[in-house]
N, C-alpha and C positions, 0 to 999 in steps of 0.2 A: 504494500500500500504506500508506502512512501518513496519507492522508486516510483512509483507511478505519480504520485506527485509532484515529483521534482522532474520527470519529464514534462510534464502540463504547464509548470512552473517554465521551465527553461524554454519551451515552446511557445511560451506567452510574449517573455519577453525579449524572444528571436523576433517573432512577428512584430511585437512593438517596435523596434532598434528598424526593423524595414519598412515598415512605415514612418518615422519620424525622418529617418536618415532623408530622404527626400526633402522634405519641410526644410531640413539643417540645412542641407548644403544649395539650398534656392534661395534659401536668406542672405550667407554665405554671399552667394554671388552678386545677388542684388545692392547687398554691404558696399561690396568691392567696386561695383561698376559704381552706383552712387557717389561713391569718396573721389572716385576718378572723374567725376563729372565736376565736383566740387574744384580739384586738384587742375583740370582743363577743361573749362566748359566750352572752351572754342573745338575741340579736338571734334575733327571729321567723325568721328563715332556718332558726335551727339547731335550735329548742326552742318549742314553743306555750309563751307563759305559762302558769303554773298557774293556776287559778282558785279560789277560796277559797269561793264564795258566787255566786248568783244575781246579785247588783249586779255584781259582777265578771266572771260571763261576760257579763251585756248590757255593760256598760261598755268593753268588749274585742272584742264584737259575736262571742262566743263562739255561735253557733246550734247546736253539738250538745253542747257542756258547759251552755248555758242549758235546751236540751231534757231533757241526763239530770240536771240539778237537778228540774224539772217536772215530769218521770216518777218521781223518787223519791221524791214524795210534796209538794214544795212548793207549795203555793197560789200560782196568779201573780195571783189577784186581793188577796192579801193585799201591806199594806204590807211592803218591804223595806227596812233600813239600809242607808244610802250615805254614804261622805264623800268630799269630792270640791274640790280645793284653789281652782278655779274656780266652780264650778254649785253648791257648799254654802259656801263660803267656808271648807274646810278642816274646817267641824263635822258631827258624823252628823246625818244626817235620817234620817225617815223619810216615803219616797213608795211609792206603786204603780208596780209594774214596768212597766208601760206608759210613765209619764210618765218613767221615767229611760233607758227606750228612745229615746222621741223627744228626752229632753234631751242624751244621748250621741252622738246619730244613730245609734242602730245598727236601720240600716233592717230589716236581714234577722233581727235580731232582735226586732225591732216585727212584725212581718211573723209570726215562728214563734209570739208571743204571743197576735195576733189569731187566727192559724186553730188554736189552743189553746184557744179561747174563754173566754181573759182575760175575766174581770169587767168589761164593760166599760159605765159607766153612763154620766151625759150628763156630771155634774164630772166625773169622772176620763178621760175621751175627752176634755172640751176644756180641763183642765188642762194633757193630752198635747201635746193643739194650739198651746197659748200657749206649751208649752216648743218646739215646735218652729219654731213663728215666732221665737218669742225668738235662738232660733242659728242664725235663716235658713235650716232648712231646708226648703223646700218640699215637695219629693220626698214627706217623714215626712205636712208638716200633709196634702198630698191623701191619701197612703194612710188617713189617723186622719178623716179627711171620708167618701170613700168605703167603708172596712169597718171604721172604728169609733165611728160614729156622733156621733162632735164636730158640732157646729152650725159653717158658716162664717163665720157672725156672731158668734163667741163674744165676748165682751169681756175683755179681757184687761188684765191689770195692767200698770199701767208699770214696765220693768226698774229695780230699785233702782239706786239710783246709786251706783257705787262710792267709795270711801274718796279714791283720788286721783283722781276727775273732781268728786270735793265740794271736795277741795281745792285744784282749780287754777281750781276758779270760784269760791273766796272769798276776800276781799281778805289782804293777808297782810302785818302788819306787821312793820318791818325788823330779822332777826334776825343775830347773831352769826356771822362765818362759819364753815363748817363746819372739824370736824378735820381736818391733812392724811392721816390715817389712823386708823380708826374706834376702835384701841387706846388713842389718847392723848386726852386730855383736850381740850376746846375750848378754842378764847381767850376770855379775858374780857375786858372792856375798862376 
């Protein structure tokens, strides 16, 4: 009789522990995602960014915000303003939405541009392409080769050279050391 009880007993709260176990670890996660929303509440999990502009849903690889900019009248064969702290050096340009496609990688939205029938002439196909080589991405330069008519031979400029690879490959005479904190003044000598 008391084996049999302590089976009953043990079997009760096996079944209990399987059913709560669920309960626990849904809270558990809820917990987690919660504190995470608190810790980032911009974070793509919780919220699409907004989009301001056509630059900015390709540059975010926005495909149905870059489409209802295009359907609400905006030319994609027309140039678009972009600044951009890498790929413009911080200052607006203006390029064709194509090439800030392939400079972004945003493939699928390179992709909604082409079967949009982007203006797409032979510079502004293999401007796309040299931006797309330019940030390694292949994937972009075949698609802007095979449906949008970039040449594979395009010739391409050479990447400007940035500010500190000019500066670490020129000779540099012996300066003062730096502050121990950017507030105070240098030493003089």
């Amino acid at each position: 009789m008391t084996s049999t009880m302590l089976r009953y007993e043990r079997r009760r709260s096996v079944i209990a522990w399987l059913m709560a176990a669920p309960a626990v670890l849904m809270a558990l996660t809820m917990c987690t995602v919660e504190g995470w929303r608190v810790l980032e509440p911009d974070s793509r999990l919780f919220a699409t960014p907004f989009v301001y502009s056509l630059a900015d849903a390709i540059e975010q690889n926005e495909v149905q915000r870059a489409y209802e900019f295009v359907r609400d009248g905006h030319d994609p064969g027309q140039p678009i303003a972009v600044q951009h702290p890498v790929l413009t050096g911080g200052k607006p340009a203006l390029v064709p939405a194509l090439v800030w496609a392939a400079a972004t990688g945003s493939r699928d939205t390179l992709r909604m541009l082409l079967g949009f029938s982007a203006r797409v002439d032979q510079r502004i196909a293999d401007s796309a392409l040299c931006a797309a080589q330019a940030s390694g991405n292949n994937e972009i330069a075949d698609l802007l080769i095979r449906y949008g008519s970039a040449t594979p031979a395009a010739t391409c400029p050479p990447p400007p050279q940035s500010a500190e690879s000019a500066d670490a490959a020129a000779p540099r005479p012996a300066s003062p050391p730096a502050p121990a904190h950017p507030a105070l003044p240098s030493p003089t000598r």
